[in-house]
PDB file as gemmi writes it, atoms N, CA and C in Angstrom:
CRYST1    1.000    1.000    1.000  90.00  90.00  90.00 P 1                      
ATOM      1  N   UNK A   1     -46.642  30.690 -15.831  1.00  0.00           N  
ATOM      2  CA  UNK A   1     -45.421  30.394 -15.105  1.00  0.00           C  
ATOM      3  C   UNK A   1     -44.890  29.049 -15.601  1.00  0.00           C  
ATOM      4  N   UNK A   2     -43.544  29.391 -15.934  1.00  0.00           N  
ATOM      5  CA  UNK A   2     -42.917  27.512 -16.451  1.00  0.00           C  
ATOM      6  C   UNK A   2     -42.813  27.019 -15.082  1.00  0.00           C  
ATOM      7  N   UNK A   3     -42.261  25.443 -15.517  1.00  0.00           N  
ATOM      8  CA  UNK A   3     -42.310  24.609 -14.610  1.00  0.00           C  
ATOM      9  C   UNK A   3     -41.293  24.902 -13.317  1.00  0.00           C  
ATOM     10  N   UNK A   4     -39.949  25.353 -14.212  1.00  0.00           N  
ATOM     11  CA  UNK A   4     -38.740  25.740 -13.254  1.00  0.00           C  
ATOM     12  C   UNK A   4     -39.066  27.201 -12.563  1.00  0.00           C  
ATOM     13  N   UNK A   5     -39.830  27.777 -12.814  1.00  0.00           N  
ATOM     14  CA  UNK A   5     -40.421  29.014 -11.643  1.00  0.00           C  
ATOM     15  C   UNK A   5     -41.443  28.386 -10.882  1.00  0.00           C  
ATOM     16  N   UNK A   6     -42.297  27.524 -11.103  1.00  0.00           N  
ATOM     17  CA  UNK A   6     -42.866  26.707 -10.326  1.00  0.00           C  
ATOM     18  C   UNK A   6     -42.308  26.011  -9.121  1.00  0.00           C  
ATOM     19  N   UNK A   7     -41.085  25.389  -9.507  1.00  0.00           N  
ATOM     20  CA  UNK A   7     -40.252  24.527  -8.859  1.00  0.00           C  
ATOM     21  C   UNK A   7     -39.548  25.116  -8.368  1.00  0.00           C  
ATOM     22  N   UNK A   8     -38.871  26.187  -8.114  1.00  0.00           N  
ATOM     23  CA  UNK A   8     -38.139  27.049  -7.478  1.00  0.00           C  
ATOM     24  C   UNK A   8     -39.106  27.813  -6.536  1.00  0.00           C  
ATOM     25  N   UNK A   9     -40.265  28.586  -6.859  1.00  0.00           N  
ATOM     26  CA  UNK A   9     -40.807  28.901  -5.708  1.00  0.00           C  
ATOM     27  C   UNK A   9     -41.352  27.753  -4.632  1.00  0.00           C  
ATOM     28  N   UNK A  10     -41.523  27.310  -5.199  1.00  0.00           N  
ATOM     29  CA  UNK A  10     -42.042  25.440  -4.140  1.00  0.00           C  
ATOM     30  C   UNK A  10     -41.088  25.127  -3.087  1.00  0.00           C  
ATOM     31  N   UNK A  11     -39.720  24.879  -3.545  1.00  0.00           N  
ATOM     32  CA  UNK A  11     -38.990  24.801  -2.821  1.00  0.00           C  
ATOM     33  C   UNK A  11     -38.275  26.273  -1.804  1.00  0.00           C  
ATOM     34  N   UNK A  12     -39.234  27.216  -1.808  1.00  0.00           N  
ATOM     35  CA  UNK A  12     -38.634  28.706  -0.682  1.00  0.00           C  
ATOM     36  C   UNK A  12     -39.786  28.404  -0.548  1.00  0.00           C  
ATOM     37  N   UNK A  13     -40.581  27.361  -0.207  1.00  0.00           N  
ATOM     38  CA  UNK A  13     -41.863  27.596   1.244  1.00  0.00           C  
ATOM     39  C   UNK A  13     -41.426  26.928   2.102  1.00  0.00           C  
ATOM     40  N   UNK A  14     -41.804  27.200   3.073  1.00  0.00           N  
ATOM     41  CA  UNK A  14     -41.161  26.669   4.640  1.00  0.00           C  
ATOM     42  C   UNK A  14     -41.922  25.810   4.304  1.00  0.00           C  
ATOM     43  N   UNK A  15     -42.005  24.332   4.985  1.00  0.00           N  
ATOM     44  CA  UNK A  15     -43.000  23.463   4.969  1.00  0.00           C  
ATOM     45  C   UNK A  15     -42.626  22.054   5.271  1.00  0.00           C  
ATOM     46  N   UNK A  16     -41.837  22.142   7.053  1.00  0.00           N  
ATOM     47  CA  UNK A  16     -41.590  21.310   7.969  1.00  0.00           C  
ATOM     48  C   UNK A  16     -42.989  20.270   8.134  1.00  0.00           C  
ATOM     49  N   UNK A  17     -42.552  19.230   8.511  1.00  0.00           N  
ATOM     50  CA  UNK A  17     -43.537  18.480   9.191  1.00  0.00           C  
ATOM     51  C   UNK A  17     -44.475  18.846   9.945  1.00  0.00           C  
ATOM     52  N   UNK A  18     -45.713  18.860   9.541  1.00  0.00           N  
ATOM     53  CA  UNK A  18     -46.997  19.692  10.230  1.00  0.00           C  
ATOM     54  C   UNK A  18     -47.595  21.163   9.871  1.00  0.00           C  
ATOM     55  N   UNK A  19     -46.546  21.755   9.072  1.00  0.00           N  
ATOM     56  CA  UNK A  19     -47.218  22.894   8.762  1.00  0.00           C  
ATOM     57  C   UNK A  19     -46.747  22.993   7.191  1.00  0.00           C  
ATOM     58  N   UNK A  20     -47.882  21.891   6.728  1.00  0.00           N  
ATOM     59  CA  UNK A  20     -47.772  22.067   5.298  1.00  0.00           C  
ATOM     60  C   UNK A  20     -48.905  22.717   4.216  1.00  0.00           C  
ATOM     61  N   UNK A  21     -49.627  23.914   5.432  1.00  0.00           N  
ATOM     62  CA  UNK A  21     -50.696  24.369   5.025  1.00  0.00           C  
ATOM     63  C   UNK A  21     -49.638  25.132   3.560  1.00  0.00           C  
ATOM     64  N   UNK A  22     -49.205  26.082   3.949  1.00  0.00           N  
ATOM     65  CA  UNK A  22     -48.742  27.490   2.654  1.00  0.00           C  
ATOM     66  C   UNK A  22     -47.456  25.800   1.575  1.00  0.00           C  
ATOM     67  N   UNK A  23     -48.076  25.247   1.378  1.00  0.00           N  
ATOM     68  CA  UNK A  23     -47.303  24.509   0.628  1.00  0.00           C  
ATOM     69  C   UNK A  23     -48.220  23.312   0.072  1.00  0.00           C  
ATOM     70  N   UNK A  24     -49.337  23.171   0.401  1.00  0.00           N  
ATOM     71  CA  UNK A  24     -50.417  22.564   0.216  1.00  0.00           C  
ATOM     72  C   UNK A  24     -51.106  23.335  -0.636  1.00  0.00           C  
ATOM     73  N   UNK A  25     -51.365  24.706  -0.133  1.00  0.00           N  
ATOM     74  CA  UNK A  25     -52.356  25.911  -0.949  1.00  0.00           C  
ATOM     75  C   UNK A  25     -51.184  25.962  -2.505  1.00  0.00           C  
ATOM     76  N   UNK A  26     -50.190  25.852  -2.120  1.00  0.00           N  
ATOM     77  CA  UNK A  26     -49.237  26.328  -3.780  1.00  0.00           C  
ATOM     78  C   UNK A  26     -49.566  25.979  -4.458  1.00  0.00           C  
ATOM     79  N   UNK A  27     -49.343  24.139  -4.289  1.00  0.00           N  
ATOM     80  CA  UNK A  27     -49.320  23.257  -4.907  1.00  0.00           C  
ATOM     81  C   UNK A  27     -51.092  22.901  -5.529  1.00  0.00           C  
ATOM     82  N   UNK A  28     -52.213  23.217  -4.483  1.00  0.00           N  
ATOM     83  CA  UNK A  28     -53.331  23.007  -5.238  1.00  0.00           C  
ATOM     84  C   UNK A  28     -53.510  24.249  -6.057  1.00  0.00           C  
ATOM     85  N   UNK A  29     -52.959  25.194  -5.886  1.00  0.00           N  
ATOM     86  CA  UNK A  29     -53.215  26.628  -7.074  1.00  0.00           C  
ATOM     87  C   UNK A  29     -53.229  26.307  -8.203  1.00  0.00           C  
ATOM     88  N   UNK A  30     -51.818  25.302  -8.170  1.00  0.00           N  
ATOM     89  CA  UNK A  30     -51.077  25.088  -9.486  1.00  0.00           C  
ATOM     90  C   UNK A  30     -50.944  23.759  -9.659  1.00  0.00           C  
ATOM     91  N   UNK A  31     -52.009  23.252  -9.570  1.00  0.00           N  
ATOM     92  CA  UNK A  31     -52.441  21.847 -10.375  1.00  0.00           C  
ATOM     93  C   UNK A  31     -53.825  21.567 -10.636  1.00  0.00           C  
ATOM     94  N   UNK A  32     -54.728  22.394  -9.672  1.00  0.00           N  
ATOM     95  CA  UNK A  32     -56.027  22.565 -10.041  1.00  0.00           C  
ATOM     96  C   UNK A  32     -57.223  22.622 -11.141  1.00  0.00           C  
ATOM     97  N   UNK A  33     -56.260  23.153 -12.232  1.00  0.00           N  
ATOM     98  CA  UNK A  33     -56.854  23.790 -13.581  1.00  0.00           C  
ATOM     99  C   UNK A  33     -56.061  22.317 -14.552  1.00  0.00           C  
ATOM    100  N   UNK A  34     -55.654  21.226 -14.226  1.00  0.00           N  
ATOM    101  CA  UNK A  34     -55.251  20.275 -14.462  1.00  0.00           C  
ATOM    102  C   UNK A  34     -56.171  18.779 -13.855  1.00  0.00           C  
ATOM    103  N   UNK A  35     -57.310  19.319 -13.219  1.00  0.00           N  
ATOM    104  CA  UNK A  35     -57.791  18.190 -12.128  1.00  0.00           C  
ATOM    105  C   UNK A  35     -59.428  17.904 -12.147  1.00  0.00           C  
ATOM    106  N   UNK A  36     -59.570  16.994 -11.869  1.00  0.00           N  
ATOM    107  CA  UNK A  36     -61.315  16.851 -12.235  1.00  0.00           C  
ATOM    108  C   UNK A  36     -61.923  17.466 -10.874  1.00  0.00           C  
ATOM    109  N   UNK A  37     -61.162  16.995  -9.686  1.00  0.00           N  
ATOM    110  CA  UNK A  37     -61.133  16.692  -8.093  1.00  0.00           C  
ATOM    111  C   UNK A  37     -59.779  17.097  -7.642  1.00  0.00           C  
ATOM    112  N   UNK A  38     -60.192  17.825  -6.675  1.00  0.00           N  
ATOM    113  CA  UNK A  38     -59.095  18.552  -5.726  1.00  0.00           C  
ATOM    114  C   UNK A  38     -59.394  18.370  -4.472  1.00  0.00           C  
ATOM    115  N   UNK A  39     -58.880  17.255  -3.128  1.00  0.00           N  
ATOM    116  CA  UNK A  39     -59.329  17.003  -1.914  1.00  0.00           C  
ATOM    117  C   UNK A  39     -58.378  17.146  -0.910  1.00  0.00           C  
ATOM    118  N   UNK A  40     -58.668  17.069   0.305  1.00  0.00           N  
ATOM    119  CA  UNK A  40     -57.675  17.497   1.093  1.00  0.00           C  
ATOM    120  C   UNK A  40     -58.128  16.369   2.483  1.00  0.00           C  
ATOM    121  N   UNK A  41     -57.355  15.081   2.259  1.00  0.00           N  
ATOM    122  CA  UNK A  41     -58.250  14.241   3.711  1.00  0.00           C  
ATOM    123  C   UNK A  41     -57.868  14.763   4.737  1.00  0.00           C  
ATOM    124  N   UNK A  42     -58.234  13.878   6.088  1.00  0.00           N  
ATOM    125  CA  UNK A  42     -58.021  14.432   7.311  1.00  0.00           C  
ATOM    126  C   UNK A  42     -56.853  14.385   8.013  1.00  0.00           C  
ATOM    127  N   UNK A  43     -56.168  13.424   7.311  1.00  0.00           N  
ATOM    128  CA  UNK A  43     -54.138  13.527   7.571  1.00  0.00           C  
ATOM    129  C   UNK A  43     -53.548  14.997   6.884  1.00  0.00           C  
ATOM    130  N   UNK A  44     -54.358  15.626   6.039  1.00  0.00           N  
ATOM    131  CA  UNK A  44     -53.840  16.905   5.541  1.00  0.00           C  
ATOM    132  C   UNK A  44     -52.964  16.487   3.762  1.00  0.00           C  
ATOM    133  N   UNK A  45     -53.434  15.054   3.291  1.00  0.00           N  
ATOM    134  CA  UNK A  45     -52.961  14.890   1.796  1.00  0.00           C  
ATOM    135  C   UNK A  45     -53.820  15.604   0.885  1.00  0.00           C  
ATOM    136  N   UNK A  46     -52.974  15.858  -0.127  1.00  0.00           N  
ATOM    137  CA  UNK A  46     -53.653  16.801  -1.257  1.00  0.00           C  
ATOM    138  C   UNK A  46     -53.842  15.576  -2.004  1.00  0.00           C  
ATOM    139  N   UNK A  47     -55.344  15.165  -2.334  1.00  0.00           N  
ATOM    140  CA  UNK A  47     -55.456  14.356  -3.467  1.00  0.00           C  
ATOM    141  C   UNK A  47     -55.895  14.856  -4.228  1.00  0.00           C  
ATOM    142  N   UNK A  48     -55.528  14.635  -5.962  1.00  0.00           N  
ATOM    143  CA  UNK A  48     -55.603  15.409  -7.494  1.00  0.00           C  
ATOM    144  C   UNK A  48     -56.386  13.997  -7.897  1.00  0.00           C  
ATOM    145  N   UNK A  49     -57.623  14.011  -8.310  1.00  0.00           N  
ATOM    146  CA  UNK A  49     -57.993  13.186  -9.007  1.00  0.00           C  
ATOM    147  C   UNK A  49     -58.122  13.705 -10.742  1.00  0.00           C  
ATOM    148  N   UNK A  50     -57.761  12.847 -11.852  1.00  0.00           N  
ATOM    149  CA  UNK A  50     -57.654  13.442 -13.185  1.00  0.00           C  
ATOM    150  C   UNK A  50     -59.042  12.022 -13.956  1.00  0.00           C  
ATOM    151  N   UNK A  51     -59.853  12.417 -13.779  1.00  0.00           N  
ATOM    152  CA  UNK A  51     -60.402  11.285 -14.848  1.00  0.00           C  
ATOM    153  C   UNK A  51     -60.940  10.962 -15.808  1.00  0.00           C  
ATOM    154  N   UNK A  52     -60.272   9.579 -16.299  1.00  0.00           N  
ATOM    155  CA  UNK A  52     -59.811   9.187 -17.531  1.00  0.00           C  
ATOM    156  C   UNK A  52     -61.298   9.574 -18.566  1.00  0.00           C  
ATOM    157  N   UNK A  53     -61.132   8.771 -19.779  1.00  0.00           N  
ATOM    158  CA  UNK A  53     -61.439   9.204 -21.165  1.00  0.00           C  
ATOM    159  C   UNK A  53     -61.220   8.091 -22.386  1.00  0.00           C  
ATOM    160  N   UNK A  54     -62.615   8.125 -22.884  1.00  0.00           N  
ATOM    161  CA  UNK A  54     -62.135   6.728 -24.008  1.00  0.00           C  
ATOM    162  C   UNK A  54     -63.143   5.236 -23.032  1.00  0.00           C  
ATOM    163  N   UNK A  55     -62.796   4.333 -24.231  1.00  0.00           N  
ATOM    164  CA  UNK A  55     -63.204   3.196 -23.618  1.00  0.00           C  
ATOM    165  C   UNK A  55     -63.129   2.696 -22.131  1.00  0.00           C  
ATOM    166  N   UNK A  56     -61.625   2.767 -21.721  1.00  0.00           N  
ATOM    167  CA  UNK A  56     -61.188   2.324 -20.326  1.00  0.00           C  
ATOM    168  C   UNK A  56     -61.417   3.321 -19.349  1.00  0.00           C  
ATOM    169  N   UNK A  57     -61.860   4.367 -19.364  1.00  0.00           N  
ATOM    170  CA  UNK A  57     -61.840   5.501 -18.797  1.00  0.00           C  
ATOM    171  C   UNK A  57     -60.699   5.333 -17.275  1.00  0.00           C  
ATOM    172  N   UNK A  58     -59.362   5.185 -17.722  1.00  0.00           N  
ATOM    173  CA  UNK A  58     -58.409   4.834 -16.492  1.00  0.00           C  
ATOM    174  C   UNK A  58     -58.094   6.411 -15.951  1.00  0.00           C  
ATOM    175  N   UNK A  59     -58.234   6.345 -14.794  1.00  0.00           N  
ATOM    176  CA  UNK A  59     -57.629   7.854 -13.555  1.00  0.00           C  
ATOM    177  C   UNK A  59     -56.734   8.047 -13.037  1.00  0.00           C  
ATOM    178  N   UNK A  60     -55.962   8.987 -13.225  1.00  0.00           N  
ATOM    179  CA  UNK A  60     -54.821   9.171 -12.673  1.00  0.00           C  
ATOM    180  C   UNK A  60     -54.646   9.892 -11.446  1.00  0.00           C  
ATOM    181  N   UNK A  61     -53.310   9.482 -10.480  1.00  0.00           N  
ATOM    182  CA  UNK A  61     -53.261  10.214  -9.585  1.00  0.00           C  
ATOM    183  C   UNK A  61     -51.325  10.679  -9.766  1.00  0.00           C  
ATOM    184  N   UNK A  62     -51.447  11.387  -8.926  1.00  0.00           N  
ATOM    185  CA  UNK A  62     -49.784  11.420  -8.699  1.00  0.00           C  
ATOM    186  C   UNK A  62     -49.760  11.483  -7.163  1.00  0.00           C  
ATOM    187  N   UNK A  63     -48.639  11.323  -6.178  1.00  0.00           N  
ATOM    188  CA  UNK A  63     -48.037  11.818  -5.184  1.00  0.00           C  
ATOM    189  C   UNK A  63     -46.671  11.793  -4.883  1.00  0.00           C  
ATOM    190  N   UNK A  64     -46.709  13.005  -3.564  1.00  0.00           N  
ATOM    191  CA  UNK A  64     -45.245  13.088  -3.055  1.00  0.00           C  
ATOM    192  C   UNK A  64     -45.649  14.003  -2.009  1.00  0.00           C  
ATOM    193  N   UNK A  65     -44.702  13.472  -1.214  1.00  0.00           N  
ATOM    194  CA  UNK A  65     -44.152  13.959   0.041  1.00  0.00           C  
ATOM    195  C   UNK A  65     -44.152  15.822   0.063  1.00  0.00           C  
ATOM    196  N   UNK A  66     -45.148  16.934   0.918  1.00  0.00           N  
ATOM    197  CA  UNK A  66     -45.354  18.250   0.893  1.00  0.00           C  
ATOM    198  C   UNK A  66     -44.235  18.714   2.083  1.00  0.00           C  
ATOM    199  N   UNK A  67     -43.830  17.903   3.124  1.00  0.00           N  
ATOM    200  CA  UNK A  67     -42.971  18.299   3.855  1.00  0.00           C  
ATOM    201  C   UNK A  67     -41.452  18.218   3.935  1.00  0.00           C  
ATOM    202  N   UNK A  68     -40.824  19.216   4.445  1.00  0.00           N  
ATOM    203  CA  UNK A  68     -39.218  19.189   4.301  1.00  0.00           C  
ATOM    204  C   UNK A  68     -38.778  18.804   4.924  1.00  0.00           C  
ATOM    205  N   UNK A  69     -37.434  17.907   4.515  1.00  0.00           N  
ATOM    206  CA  UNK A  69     -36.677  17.347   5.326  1.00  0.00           C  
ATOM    207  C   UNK A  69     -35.393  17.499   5.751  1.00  0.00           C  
ATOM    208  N   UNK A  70     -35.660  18.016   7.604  1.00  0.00           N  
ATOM    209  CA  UNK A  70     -34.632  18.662   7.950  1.00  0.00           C  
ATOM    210  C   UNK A  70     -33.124  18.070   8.053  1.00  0.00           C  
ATOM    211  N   UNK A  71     -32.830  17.158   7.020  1.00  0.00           N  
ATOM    212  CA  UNK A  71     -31.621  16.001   7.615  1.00  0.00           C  
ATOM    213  C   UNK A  71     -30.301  17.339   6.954  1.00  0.00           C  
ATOM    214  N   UNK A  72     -29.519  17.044   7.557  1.00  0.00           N  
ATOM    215  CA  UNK A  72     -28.358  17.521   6.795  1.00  0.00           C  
ATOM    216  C   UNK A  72     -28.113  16.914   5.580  1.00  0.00           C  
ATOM    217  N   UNK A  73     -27.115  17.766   4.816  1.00  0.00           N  
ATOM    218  CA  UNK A  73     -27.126  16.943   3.240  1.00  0.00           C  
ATOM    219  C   UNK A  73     -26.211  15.660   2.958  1.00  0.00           C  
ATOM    220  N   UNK A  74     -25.802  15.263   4.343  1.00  0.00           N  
ATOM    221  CA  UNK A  74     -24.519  13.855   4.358  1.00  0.00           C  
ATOM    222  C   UNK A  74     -25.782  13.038   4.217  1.00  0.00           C  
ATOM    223  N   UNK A  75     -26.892  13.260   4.966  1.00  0.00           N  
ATOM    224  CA  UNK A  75     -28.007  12.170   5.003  1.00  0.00           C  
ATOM    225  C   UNK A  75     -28.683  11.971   4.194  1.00  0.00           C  
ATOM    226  N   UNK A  76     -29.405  12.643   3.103  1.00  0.00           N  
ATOM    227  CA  UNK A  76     -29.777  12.760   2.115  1.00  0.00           C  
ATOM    228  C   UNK A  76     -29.563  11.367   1.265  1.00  0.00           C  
ATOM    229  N   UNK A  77     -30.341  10.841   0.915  1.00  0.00           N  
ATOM    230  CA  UNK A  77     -30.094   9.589   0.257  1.00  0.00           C  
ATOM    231  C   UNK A  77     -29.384   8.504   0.103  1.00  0.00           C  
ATOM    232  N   UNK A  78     -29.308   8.770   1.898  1.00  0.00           N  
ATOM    233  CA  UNK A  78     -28.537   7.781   3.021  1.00  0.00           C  
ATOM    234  C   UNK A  78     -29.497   6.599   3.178  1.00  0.00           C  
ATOM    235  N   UNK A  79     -29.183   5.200   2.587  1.00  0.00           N  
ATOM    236  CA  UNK A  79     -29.680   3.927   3.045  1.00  0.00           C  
ATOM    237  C   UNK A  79     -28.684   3.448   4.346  1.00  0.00           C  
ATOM    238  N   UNK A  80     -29.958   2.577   4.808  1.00  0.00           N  
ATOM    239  CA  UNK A  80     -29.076   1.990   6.177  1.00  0.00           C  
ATOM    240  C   UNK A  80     -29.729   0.073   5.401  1.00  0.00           C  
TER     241      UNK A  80                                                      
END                                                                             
């Protein structure tokens, strides 16, 4: 699956604040086979640990936000 079928089904999961189980499971499907460590703490974050290689052996992580945000689209990247 490319990235933009990736990214398009991601975004048609429901996945309001608190029920970011079926959007949690996607997302570890499809980063898993990319990951040393796949965890899930007790706030419900998906942590991807990747680690490093070589002298420095440095580890990577990524994040972002699994839940949707119900603002209308005037609000959307509305600073106050």
């Amino acid at each position: 699956m490319d990235i933009l079928n990736v990214l398009e089904k991601a975004t048609q999961i429901n996945s309001v604040s608190g029920s970011e189980n079926e959007i949690r499971k996607f997302i570890s499907d499809n980063v898993k086979k990319y990951c040393d460590e796949l965890l899930v703490d007790a706030m419900g974050n998906l942590i991807a640990h990747k680690k490093g290689s070589g002298k420095k052996k440095k580890s990577r992580f990524g994040g972002m936000s699994m839940n949707e945000k119900p603002n209308p689209p005037a609000m959307l990247g509305r600073m106050e």
